[in-house]
C-alpha positions as CSV (number, residue, x, y, z in Angstrom):
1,X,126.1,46.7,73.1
2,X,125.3,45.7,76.6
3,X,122.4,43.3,75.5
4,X,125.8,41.5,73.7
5,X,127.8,41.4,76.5
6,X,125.4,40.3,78.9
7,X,124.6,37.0,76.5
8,X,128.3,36.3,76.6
9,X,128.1,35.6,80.4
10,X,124.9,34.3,80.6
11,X,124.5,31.9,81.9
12,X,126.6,32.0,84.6
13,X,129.9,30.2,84.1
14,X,130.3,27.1,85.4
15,X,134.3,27.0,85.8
16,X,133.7,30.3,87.8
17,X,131.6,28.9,90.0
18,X,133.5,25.6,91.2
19,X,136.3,27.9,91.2
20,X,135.0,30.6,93.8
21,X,133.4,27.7,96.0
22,X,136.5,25.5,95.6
23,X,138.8,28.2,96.9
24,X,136.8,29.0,99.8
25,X,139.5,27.0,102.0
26,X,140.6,30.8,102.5
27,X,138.1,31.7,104.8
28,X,139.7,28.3,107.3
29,X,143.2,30.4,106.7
30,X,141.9,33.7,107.4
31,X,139.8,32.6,110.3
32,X,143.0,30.8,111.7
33,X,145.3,34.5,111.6
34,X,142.0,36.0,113.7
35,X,142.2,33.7,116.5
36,X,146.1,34.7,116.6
37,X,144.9,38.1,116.3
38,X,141.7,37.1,118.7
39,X,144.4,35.6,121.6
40,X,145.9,38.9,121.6
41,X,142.7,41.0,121.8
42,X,143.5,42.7,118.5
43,X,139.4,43.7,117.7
44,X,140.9,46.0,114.6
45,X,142.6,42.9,113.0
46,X,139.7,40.4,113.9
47,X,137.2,42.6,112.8
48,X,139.3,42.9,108.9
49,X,139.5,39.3,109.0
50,X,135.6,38.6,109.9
51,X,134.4,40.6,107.2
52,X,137.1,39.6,104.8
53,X,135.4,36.1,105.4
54,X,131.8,37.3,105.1
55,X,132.6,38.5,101.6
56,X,134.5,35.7,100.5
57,X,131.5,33.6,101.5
58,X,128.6,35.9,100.3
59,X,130.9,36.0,96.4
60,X,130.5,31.5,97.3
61,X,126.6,32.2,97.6
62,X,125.9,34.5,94.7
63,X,128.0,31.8,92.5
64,X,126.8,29.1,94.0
65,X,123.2,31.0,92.7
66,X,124.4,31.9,89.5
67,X,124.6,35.1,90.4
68,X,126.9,37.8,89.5
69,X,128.1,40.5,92.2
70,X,128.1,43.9,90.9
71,X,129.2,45.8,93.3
72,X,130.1,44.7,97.0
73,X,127.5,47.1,98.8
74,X,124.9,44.9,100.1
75,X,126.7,41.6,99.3
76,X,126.0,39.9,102.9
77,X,122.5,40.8,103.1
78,X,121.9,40.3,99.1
79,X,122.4,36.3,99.9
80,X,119.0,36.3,101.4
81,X,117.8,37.2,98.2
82,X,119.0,34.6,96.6
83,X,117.4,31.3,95.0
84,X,118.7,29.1,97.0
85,X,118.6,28.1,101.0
86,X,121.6,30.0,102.4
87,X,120.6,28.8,105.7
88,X,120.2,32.1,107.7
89,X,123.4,33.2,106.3
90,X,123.1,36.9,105.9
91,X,121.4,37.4,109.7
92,X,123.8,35.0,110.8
93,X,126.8,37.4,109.7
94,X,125.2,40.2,110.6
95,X,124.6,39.2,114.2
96,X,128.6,38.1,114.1
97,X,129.9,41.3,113.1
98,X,128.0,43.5,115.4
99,X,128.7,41.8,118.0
100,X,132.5,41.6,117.4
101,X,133.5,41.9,121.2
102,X,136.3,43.6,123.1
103,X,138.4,41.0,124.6
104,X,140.3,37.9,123.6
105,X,137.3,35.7,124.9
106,X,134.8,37.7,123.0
107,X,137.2,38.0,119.7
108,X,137.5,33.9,119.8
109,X,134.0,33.7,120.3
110,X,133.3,35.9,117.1
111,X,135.7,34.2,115.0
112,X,134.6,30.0,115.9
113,X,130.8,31.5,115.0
114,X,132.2,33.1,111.5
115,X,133.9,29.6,110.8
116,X,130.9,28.0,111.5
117,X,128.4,30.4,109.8
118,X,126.6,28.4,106.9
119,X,128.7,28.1,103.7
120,X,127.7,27.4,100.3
121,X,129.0,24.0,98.3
């Protein structure tokens, strides 16, 4: 039964992936509420909204692949995995979000790196 299924998504759709890598515009519009939240030194909000973007971007990589996400744990790092050249993306992230900072300096900081953090296409 599973042997079935799996030849039914295999490969990987193509509609899916221009869809996911099409609709990554939504990291720009999350990014853009965590400098609001970054301005006002809101580390909880900016920290939800970095990582909301890391995963957004790590589901671009693993489509941009052809490769489907099971399950989120070990999304960000899984992209280094991957067949293609992410670019450093994973340690890039990683380095981002634990180093997240305190203040609205630090939080602005944290979020212009996320934007510019490699993204798949």
């Amino acid at each position: 039964m599973l042997a079935a299924l799996a030849e039914r998504v295999s490969p990987y759709p193509e509609a899916l992936r221009a869809a996911l890598i099409g609709n990554l515009w939504q990291v720009d519009f999350i990014l853009d509420g965590a400098q609001k939240g970054a301005s006002a030194g809101d580390t909880a909000y900016v920290a939800l909204c970095l990582t909301t973007a890391a995963m957004l971007l790590a589901h671009g990589w693993h489509a941009l692949a052809g490769e489907w996400v099971i399950n989120e744990k070990g999304i960000v790092p899984g992209v280094a995995r991957l067949a293609v050249d992410s670019h450093g993306f994973s340690d890039e992230v990683a380095s981002i979000l634990a180093k997240t900072g305190s203040t609205p300096a630090e939080l602005r900081g944290s979020v212009d790196k996320m934007r510019s953090a490699p993204r798949p296409s």
